[in-house]
N, C-alpha and C positions, 0 to 999 in steps of 0.2 A: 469045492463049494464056491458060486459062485457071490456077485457080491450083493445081491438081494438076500440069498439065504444067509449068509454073515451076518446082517444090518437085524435079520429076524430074527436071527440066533441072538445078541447082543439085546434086543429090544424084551425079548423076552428073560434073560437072566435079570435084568433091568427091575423089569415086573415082578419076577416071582421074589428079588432081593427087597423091592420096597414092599412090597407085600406081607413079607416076612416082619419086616420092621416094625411095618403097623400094627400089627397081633401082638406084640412083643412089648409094647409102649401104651403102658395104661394111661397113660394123659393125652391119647389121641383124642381129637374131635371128630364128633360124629360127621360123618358125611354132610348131612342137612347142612349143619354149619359152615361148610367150605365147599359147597358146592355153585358154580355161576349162575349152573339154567337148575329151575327147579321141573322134577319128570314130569307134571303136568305141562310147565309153557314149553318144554321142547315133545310132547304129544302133539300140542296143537301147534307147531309148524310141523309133525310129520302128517299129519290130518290135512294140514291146508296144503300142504305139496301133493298130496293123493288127489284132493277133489278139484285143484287146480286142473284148469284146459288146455292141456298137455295132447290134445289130439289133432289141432291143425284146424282145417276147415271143417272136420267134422264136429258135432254137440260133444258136449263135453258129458262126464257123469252126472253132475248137477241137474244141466239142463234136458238130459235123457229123462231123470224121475223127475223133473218138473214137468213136462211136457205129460210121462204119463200118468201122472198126478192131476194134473188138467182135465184129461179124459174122462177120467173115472169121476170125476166129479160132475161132468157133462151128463156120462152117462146116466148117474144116479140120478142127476137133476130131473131131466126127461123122464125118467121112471117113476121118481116122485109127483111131477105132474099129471102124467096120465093118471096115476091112482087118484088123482086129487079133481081129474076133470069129470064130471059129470059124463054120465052114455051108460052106453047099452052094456052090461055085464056079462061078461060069453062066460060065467060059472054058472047061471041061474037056467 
């Protein structure tokens, strides 16, 4: 066994002893109570590390659905006007 798998084997007897302990011990505190990061604000640094531009010189996520979020909005626009511009109706 080398001494990565010792330190895992140890690390885990470790766990499942304190584990054990705290089942065992009705005056434990809830989690909530002693915990640092609440799972919300560590959500949002794993959120912010994902949408972060992490790709170099190329756009990043963000500014990919912005940009095609722009478009669509162009596009719509211009379609909205034509219906709105007076002319020649090619249904009639």
């Amino acid at each position: 066994m080398g001494p990565s798998q010792s330190h895992a084997s140890k690390v885990l007897t470790l766990l499942q002893k304190t584990h054990q302990e705290l089942m065992k011990n009705p005056k434990a505190k809830k989690l909530e109570k002693v915990e640092a990061v609440l799972p919300n604000g560590l959500l949002a640094v794993i959120i912010s590390r994902i949408i972060t531009d992490f790709t170099g010189t190329h756009p990043g996520l963000v500014d990919s659905y912005w940009e095609c979020f722009d478009q669509l909005v162009s596009i719509a626009s211009l379609r909205f006007q034509a219906l709105l511009t007076p002319g020649p109706n090619p249904r009639r």
